[in-house]
C-alpha positions, 0 to 999 in steps of 0.5 A, a space after each residue: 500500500 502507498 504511503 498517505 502522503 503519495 495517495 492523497 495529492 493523487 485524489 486531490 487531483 482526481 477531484 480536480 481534474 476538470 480544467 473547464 473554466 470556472 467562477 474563480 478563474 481570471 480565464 473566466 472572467 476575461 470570457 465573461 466580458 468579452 462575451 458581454 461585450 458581445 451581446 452588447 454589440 448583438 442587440 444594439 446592432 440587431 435591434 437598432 432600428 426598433 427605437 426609431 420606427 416612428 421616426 423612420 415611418 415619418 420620414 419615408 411615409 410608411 406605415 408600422 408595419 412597412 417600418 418593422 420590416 427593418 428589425 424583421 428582417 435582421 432577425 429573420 436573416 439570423 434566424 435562417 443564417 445561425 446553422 449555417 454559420 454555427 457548421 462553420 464554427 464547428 470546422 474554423 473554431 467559435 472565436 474565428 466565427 464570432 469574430 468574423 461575423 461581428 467585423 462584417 456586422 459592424 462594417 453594414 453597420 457604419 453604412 446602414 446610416 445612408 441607406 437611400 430608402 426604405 428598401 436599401 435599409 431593409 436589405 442592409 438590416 437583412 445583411 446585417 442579421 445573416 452577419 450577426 447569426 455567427 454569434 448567439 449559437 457559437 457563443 453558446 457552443 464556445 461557453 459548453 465547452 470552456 465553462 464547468 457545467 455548474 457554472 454554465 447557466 450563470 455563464 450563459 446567464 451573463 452573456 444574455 445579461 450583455 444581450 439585455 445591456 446592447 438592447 437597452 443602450 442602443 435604444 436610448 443612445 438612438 432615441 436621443 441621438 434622433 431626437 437632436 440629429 435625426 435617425 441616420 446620425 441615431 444608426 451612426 452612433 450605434 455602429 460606433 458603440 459596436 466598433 469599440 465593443 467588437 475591439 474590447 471582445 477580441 482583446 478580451 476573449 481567451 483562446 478556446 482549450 476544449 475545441 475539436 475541429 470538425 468537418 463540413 460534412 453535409 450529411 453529417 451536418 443533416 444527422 446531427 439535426 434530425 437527432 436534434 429535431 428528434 429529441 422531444 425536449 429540445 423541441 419543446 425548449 425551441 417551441 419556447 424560446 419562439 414563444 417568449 421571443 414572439 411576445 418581446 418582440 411584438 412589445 418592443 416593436 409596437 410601444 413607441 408607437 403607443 407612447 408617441 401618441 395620445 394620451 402619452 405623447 412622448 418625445 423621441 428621447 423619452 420613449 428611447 429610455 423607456 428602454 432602461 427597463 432592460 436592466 431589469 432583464 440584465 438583473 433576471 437572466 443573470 439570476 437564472 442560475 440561482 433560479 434554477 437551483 431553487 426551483 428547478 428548471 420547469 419552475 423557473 419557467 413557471 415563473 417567467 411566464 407568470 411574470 410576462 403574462 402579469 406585465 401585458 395585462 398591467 400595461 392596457 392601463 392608460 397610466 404611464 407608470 403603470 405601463 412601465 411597471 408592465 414594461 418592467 415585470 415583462 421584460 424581467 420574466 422574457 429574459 429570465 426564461 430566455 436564460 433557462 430556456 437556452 442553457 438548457 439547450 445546452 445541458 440536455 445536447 450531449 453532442 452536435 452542441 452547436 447546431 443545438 444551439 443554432 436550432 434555438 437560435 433559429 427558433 428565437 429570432 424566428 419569434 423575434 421576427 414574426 412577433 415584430 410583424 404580428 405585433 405591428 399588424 395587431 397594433 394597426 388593426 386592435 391597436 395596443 389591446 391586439 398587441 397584447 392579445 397576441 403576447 397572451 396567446 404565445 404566453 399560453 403557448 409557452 404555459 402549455 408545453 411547460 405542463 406537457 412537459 412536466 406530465 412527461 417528467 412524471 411519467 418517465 419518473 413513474 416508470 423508472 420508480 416501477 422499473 425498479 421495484 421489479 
């Protein structure tokens, strides 16, 4: 028998054996600003026109929903480009993708500000989307692989707090910026804010030490999506990241509409920072972690939506702060779902992690996309009543697959509980 003291470093080390990055590491908080940085540029970049649509309807003369085609088509775009880009990540590695996809997002960014007309502007915005698609999913991928698995939701959790950080500044940087120069020179700031964020995430980003690269194979690539699509639990996780992102879509395309006019009448500025109700989303999906492990996933779910659902019944009030409270509550349950809904994309694919990814990526901004849309055809036709209508519709949605899925649950515990008795 060894001696005590030759047997005790060696269990040590067993223990510690997994060298994945981990919260007390300085790797790990390199990655966690860089990714933030990230997300800040993805958001402001992909959502940058959102805050300005009723500027850009007055100065084309359009209506909402011509002008939402401008945040539709850039989410639509990355919808259709994420598993594309996300193959390409698994041959040239994520930090090569994420790099590359943002440097072309910023170059259409800087020269989305002189489109001539609303057509060029779509067409630039759909550019822009399919370039930013080499993002969310890589990310995602690049965050499985380097981060302990304890620590993958609060992980994921940040980057999405980042996400809810680019969304809110953006908004307020074009809200003002329009308000005193116009919505071109709004657009121009927002492509420059994403310049330095594109510089701070490579300087910051550490290189990746658990890649394998693989190759473009085709077929290979198409397996490995059946397998996905197969899985009865990933397609539930995608059904509910397009349902949450199909009522956030819809409110944030629609509410500067509603609160340009009466009773509110707000200016441009104004209405920008209305969109400083995204920290509470920064706050919530950073605490998705410690929401799970209280709760448990399903639970946490419950309360998301519960929130949302809460946020647009408060917000048909006439009242502007009751309006912000529904901002506030929708918000916080949008983001804090989103967080458990994508990092449990990422625990459940044991393999093909990043065409997982990809597929609720695409489903997400697929929701963006459509909510976008509906959301502005449902203001048109019922005005803010048939916007959130349309939000409770995919609230209940999300509801109903939750429950399904906790049937599922217990039905498979019921199973393994008989199983084991005989």
């Amino acid at each position: 028998m060894p001696p005590a003291s030759t047997k005790a470093p060696a269990t040590a080390a067993g223990a510690d054996s997994d060298d994945r990055l981990a919260p007390s590491s300085p790797g790990y908080r390199r990655m966690s600003f860089a990714l933030f940085a990230a997300g800040v540029a993805t958001f402001a970049l992909l959502y940058s026109t959102q805050a300005l649509l009723p500027a850009v309807s007055a100065d084309f003369g359009v209506s909402a929903s011509a002008a939402s085609w401008t945040v539709s088509a850039a989410t639509g775009a990355l919808a259709l480009f994420v598993l594309p880009l996300s193959a390409l990540s698994e041959r040239y590695g994520r930090r090569t993708v994420m790099t590359a996809s943002l440097v072309v997002a910023v170059v259409i960014g800087l020269l989305v500000p002189f489109a001539p007309s609303l057509e060029w502007l779509v067409a630039l915005r759909a550019v822009q989307g399919a370039a930013l698609a080499g993002l969310p999913a890589s990310a995602m991928a690049f965050l499985a692989e380097e981060v302990r698995p304890k620590a993958l939701v609060a992980a994921i959790g940040l980057f999405v707090a980042g996400n809810s950080i680019g969304g809110m500044s953006g908004r307020i940087v074009t809200g003002w910026v329009a308000q005193l120069w116009g919505w071109r020179a709004a657009l121009a700031a927002v492509g420059i804010m994403a310049v330095v964020c594109a510089l701070v995430f490579r300087a910051m980003l550490p290189k990746a030490r658990h890649f394998t690269p693989g190759s473009l194979n085709p077929r290979a690539l198409a397996k490995t999506v059946r397998g996905h699509l197969a899985d009865p639990l990933l397609l539930r996780l995608y059904a509910i990241g397009a349902l949450f992102m199909t009522v956030f879509g819809a409110v944030y395309t629609v509410i500067g509409y509603r609160l340009v006019e009466a009773p509110f009448s707000l200016p441009q500025g104004i209405v920008g920072s209305i969109f400083l109700v995204y920290l509470v989303g920064t706050v919530s999906s950073a605490a998705a972690g410690g929401l799970v492990a209280r709760l448990g996933r399903r639970g946490a779910l419950y309360l998301a939506v519960t929130t949302t659902a809460a946020g647009l019944l408060l917000s048909l009030a006439q009242s502007l702060p009751a309006v912000l409270l529904g901002l506030v509550l929708i918000t916080a349950g949008f983001f804090a779902g989103h967080a458990v809904a994508s990092s449990s994309v990422s625990h459940t694919a044991k393999t093909g992690r990043a065409q997982a990814s990809a597929l609720y990526q695409s489903a997400y901004y697929l929701g963006s996309s459509a909510g976008g849309t509906l959301g502005a055809v449902a203001f048109h036709s019922g005005g803010w009543a048939g916007t959130v209508v349309l939000g409770l519709l995919a609230v209940l949605g999300v509801v109903s697959i939750t429950l399904y899925g906790t049937r599922v649950a217990r039905a498979e515990h019921r199973l393994v509980l008989a199983s084991a008795r005989h």
